[in-house]
KOLFITOR-956338 format. One record per atom (N, C-alpha, C): atom name; residue number from 1; chain; x, y, z; residue in one letter. Coordinates in nm, 4 decimals. Layout:
BEGIN
["CA",NUM,"A",[X,Y,Z],"A"] ...
//
This chain:
BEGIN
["N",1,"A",[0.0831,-0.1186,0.0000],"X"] ["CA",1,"A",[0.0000,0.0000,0.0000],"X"] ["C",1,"A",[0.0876,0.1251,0.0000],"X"] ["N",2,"A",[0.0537,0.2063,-0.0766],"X"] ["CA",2,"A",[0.1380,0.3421,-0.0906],"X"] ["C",2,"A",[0.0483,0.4813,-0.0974],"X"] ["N",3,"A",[0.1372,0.6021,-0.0263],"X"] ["CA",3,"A",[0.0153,0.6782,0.0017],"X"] ["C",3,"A",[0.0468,0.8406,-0.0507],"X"] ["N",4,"A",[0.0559,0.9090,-0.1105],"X"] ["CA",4,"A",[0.0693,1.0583,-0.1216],"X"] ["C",4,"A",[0.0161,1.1236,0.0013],"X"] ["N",5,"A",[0.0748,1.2138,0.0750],"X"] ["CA",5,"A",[0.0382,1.3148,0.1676],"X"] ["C",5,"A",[0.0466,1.4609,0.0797],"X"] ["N",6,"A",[-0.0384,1.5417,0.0993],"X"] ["CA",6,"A",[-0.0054,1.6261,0.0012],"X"] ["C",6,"A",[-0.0775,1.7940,0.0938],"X"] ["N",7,"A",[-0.0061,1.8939,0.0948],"X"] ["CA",7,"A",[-0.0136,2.0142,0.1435],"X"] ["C",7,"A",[0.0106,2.1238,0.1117],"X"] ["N",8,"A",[-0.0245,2.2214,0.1228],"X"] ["CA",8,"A",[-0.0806,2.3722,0.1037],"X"] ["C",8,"A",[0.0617,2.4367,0.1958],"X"] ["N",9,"A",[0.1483,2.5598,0.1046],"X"] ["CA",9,"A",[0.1968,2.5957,0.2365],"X"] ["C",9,"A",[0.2259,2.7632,0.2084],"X"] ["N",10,"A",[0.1582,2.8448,0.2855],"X"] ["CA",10,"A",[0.2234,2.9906,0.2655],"X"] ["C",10,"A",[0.2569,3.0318,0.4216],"X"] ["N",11,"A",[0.3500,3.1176,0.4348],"X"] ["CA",11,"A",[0.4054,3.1686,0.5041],"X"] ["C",11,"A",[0.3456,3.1108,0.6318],"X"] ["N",12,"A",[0.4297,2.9491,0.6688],"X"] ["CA",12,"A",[0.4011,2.8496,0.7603],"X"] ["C",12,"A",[0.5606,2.8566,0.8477],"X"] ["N",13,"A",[0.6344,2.9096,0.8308],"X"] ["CA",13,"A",[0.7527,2.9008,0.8936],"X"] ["C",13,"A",[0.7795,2.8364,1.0523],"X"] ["N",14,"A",[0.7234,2.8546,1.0761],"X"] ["CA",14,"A",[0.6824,2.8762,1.2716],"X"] ["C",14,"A",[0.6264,2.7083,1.3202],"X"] ["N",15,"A",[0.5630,2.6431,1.1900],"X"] ["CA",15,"A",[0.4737,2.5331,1.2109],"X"] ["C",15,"A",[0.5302,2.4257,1.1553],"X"] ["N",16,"A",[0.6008,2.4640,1.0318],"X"] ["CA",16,"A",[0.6354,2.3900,0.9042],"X"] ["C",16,"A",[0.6889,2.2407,1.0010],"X"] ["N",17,"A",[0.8045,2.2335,1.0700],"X"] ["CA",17,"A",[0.8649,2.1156,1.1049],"X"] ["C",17,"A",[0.7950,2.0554,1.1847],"X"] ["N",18,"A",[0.7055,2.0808,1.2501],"X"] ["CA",18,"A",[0.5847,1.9981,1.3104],"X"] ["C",18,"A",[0.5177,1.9165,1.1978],"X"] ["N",19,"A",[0.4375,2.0037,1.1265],"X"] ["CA",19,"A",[0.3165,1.9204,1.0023],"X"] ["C",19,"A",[0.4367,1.8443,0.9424],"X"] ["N",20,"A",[0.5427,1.8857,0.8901],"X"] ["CA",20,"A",[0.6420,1.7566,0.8092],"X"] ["C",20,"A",[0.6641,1.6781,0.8948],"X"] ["N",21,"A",[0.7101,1.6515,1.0370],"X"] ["CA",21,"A",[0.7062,1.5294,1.1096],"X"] ["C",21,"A",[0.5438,1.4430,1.1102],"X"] ["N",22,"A",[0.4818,1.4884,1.1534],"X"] ["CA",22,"A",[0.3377,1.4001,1.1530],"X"] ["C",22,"A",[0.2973,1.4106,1.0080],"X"] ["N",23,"A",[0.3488,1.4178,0.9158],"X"] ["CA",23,"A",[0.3336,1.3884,0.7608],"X"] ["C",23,"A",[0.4099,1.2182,0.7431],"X"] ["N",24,"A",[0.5403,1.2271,0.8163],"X"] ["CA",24,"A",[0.6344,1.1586,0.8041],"X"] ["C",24,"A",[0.5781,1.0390,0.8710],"X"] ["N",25,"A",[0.4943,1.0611,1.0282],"X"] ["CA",25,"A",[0.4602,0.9447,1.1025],"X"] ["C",25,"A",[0.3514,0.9133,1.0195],"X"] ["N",26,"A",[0.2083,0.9901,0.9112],"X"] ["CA",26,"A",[0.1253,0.8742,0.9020],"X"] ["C",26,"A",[0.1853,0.7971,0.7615],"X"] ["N",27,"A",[0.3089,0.8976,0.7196],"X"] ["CA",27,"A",[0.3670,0.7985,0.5837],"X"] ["C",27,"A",[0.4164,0.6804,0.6158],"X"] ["N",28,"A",[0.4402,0.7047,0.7654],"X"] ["CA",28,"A",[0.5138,0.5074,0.8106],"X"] ["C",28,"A",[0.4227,0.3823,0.7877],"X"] ["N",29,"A",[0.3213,0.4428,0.8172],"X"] ["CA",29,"A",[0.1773,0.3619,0.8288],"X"] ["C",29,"A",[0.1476,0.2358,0.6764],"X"] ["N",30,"A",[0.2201,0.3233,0.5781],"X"] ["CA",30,"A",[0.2386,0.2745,0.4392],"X"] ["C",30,"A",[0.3515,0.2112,0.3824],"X"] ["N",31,"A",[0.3951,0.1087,0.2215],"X"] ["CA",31,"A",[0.4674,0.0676,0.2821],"X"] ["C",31,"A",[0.5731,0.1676,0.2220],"X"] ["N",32,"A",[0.5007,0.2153,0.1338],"X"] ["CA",32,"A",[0.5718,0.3593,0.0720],"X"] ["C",32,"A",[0.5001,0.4781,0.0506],"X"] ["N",33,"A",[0.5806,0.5748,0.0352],"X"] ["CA",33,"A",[0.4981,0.7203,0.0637],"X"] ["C",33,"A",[0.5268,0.8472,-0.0194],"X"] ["N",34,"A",[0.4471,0.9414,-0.0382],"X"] ["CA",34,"A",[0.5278,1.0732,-0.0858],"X"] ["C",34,"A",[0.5031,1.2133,-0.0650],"X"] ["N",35,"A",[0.5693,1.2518,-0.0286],"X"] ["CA",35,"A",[0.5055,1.4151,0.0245],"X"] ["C",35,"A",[0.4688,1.4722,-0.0293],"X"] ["N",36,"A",[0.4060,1.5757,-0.1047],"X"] ["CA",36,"A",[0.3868,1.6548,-0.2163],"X"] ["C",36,"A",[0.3164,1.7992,-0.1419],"X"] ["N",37,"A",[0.4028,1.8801,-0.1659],"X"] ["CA",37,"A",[0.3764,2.0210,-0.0847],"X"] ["C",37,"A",[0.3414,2.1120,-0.2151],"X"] ["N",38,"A",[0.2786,2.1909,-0.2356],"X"] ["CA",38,"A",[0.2504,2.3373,-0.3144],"X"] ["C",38,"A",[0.2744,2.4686,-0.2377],"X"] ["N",39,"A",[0.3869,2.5075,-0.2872],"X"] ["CA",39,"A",[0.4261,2.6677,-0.2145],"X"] ["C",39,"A",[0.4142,2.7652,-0.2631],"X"] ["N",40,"A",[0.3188,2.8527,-0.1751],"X"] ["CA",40,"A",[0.3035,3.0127,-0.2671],"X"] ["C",40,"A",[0.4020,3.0924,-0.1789],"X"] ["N",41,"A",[0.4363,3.1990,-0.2678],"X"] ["CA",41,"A",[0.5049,3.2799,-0.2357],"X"] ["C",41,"A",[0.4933,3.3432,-0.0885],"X"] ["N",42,"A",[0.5687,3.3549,-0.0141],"X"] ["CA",42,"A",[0.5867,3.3547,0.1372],"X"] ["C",42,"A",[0.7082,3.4981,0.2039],"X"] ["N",43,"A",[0.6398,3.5457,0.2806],"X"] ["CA",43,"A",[0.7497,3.6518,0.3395],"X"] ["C",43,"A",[0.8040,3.6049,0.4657],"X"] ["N",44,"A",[0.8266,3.4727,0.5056],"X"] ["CA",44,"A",[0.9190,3.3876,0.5951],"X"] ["C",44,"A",[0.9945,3.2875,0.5445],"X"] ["N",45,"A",[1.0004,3.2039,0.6463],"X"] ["CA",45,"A",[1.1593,3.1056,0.5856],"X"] ["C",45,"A",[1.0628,2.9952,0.5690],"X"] ["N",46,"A",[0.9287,3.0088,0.5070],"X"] ["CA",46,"A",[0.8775,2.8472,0.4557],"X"] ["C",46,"A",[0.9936,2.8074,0.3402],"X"] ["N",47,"A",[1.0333,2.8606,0.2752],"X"] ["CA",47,"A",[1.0903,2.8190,0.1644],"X"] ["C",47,"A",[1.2341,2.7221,0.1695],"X"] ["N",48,"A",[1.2649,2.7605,0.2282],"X"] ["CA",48,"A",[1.4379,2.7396,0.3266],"X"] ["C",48,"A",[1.4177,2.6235,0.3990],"X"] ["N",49,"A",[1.2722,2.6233,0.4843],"X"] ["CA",49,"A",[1.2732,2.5177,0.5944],"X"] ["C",49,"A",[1.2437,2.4029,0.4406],"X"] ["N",50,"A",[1.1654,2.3936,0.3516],"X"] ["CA",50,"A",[1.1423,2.3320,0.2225],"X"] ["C",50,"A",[1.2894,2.2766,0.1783],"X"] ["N",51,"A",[1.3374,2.3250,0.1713],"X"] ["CA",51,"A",[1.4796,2.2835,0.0958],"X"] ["C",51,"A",[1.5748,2.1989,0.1741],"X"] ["N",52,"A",[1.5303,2.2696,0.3020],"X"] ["CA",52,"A",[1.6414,2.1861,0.3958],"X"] ["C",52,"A",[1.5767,2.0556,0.4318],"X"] ["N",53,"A",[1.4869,2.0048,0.4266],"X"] ["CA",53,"A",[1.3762,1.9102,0.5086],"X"] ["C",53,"A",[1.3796,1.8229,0.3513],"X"] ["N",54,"A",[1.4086,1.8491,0.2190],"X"] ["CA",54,"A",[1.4331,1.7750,0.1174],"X"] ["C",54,"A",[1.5566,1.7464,0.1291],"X"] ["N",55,"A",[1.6313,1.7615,0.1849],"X"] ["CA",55,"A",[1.7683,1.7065,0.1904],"X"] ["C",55,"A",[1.7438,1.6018,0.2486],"X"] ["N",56,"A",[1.6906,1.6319,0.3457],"X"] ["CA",56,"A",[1.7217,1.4839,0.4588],"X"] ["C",56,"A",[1.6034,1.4326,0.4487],"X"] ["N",57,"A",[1.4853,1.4152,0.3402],"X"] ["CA",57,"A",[1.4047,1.3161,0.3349],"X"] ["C",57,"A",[1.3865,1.3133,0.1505],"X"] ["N",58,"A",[1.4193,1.2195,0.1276],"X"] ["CA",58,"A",[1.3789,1.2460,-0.0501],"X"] ["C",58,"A",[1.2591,1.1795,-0.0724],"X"] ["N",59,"A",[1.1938,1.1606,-0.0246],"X"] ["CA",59,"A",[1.0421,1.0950,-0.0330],"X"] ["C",59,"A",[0.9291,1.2361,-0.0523],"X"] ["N",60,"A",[1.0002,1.3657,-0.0480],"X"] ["CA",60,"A",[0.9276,1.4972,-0.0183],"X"] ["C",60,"A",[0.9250,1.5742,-0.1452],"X"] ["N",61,"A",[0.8845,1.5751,-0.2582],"X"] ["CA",61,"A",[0.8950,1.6817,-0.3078],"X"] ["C",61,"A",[0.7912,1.8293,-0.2874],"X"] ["N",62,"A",[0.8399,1.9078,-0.3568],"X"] ["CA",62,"A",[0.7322,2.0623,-0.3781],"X"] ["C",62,"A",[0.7527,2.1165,-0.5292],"X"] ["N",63,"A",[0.6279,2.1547,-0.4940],"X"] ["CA",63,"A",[0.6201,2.2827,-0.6269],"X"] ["C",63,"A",[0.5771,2.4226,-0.5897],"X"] ["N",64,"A",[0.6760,2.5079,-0.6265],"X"] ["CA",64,"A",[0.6698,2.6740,-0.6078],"X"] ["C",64,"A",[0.6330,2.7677,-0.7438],"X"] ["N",65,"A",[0.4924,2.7578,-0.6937],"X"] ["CA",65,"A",[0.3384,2.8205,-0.7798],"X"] ["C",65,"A",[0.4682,2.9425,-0.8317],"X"] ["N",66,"A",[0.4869,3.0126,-0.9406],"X"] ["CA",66,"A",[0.5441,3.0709,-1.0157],"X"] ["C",66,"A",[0.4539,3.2003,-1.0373],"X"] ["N",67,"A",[0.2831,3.2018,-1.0347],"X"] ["CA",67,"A",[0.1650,3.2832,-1.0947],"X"] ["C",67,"A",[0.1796,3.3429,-0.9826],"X"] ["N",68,"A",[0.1149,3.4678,-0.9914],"X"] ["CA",68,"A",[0.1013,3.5963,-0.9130],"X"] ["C",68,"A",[-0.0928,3.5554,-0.8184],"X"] ["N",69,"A",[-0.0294,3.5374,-0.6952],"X"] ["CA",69,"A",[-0.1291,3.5360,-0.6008],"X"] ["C",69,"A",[-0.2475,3.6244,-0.6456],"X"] ["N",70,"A",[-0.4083,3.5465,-0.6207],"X"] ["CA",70,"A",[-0.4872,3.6408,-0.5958],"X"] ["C",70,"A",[-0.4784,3.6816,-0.4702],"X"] ["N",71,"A",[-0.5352,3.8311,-0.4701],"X"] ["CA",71,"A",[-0.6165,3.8836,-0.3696],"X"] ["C",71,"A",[-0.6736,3.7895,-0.2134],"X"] ["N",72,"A",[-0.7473,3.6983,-0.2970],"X"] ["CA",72,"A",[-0.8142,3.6144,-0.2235],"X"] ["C",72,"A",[-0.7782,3.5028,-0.1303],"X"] ["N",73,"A",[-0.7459,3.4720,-0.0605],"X"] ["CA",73,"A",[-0.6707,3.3628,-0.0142],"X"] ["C",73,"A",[-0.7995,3.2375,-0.0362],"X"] ["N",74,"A",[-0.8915,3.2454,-0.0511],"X"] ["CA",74,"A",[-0.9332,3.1143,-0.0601],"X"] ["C",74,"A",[-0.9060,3.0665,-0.1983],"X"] ["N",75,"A",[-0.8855,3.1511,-0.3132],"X"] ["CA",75,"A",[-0.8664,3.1755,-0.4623],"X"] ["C",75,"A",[-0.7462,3.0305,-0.4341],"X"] ["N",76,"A",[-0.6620,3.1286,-0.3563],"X"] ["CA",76,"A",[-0.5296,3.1025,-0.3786],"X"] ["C",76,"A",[-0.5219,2.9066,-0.2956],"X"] ["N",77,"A",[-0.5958,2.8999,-0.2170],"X"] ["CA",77,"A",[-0.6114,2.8008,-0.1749],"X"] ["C",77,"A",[-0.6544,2.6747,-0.2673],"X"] ["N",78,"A",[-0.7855,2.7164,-0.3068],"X"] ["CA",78,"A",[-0.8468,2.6409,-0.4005],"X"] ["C",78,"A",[-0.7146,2.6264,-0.5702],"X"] ["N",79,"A",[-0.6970,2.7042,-0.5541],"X"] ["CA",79,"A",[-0.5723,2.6892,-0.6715],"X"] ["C",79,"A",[-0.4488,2.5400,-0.6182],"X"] ["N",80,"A",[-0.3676,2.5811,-0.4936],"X"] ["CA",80,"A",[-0.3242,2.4490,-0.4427],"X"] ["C",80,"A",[-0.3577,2.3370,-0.4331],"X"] ["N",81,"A",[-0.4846,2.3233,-0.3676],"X"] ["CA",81,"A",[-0.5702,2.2148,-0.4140],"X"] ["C",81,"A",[-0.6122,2.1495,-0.5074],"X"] ["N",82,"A",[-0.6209,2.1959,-0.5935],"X"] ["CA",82,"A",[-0.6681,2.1471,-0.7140],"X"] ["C",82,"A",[-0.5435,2.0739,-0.8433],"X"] ["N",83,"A",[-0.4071,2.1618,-0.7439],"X"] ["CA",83,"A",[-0.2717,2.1129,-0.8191],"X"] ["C",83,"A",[-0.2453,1.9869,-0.7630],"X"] ["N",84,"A",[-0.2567,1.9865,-0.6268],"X"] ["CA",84,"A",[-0.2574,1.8748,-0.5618],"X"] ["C",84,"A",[-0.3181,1.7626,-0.5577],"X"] ["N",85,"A",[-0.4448,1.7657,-0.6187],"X"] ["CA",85,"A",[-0.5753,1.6788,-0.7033],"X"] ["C",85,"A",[-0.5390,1.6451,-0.7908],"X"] ["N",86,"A",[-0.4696,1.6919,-0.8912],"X"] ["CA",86,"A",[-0.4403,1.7009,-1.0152],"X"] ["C",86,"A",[-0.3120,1.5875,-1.0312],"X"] ["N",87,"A",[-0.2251,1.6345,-0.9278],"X"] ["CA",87,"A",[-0.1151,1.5038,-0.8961],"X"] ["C",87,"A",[-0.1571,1.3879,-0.8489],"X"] ["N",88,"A",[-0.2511,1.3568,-0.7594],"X"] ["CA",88,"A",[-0.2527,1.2329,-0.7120],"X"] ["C",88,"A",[-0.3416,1.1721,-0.8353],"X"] ["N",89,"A",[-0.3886,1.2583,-0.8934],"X"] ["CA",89,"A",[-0.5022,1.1704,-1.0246],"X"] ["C",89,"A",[-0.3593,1.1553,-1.1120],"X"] ["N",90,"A",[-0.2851,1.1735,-1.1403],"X"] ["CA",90,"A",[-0.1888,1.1718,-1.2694],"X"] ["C",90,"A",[-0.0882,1.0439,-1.1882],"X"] ["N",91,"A",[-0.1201,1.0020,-1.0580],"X"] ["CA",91,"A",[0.0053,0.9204,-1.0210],"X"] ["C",91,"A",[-0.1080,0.7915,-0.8950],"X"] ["N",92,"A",[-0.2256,0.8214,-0.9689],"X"] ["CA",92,"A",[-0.2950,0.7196,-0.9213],"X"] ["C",92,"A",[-0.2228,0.5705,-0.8632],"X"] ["N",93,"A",[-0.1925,0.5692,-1.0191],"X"] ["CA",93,"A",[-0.1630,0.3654,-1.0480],"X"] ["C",93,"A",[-0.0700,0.3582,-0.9008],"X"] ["N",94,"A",[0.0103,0.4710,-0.8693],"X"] ["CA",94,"A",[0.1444,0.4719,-0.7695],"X"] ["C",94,"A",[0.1217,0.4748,-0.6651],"X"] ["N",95,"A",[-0.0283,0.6032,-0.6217],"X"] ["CA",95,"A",[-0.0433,0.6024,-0.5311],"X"] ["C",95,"A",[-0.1946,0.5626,-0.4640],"X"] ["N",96,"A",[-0.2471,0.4878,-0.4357],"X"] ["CA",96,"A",[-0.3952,0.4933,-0.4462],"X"] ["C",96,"A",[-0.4693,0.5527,-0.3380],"X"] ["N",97,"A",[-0.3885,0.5585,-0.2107],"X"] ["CA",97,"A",[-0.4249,0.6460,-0.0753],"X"] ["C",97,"A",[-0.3427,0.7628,-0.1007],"X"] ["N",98,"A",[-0.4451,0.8889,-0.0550],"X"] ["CA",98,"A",[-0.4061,0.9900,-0.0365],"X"] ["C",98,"A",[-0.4376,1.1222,0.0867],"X"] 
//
């Protein structure tokens, strides 16, 4: 059984290494796993704590949304989501829990 964990992250700095550890404990649960984070642009060190936390786990990747934020944060939410939908449907066969 294999599982995608997959998350939303803007200017989470403060929290970030918490949610990636209990990401990490329910990925044990499986017999393989994969992180999949979406990062919007951030005025803290989400980005940094991202890079460093892929070093020492390669089971983690991210993607850093490139498009200019709405206004809206739920906009912007529903936008992550839907990238993140979009991956686990494109990597089904791989992953079937998500």
């Amino acid at each position: 059984m294999n599982c995608c964990i997959c998350g939303l992250v803007k200017n989470c700095g403060p929290y970030l290494q918490k949610v990636l550890e209990n990401m990490e404990k329910i990925g044990c649960i499986f017999d393989d796993y994969q992180i999949m984070i979406y990062y919007d642009k951030s005025s803290d060190n989400t980005l940094d704590i991202l890079k460093k936390y892929k070093q020492t786990n390669s089971k983690m990747i991210f993607y850093v949304n490139q498009k200019p934020a709405s206004p809206f944060r739920t906009h912007n939410i529903a936008i992550g989501r839907n990238f993140c939908l979009n991956f686990v449907k494109e990597n089904r066969e791989k992953y079937p829990f998500f």
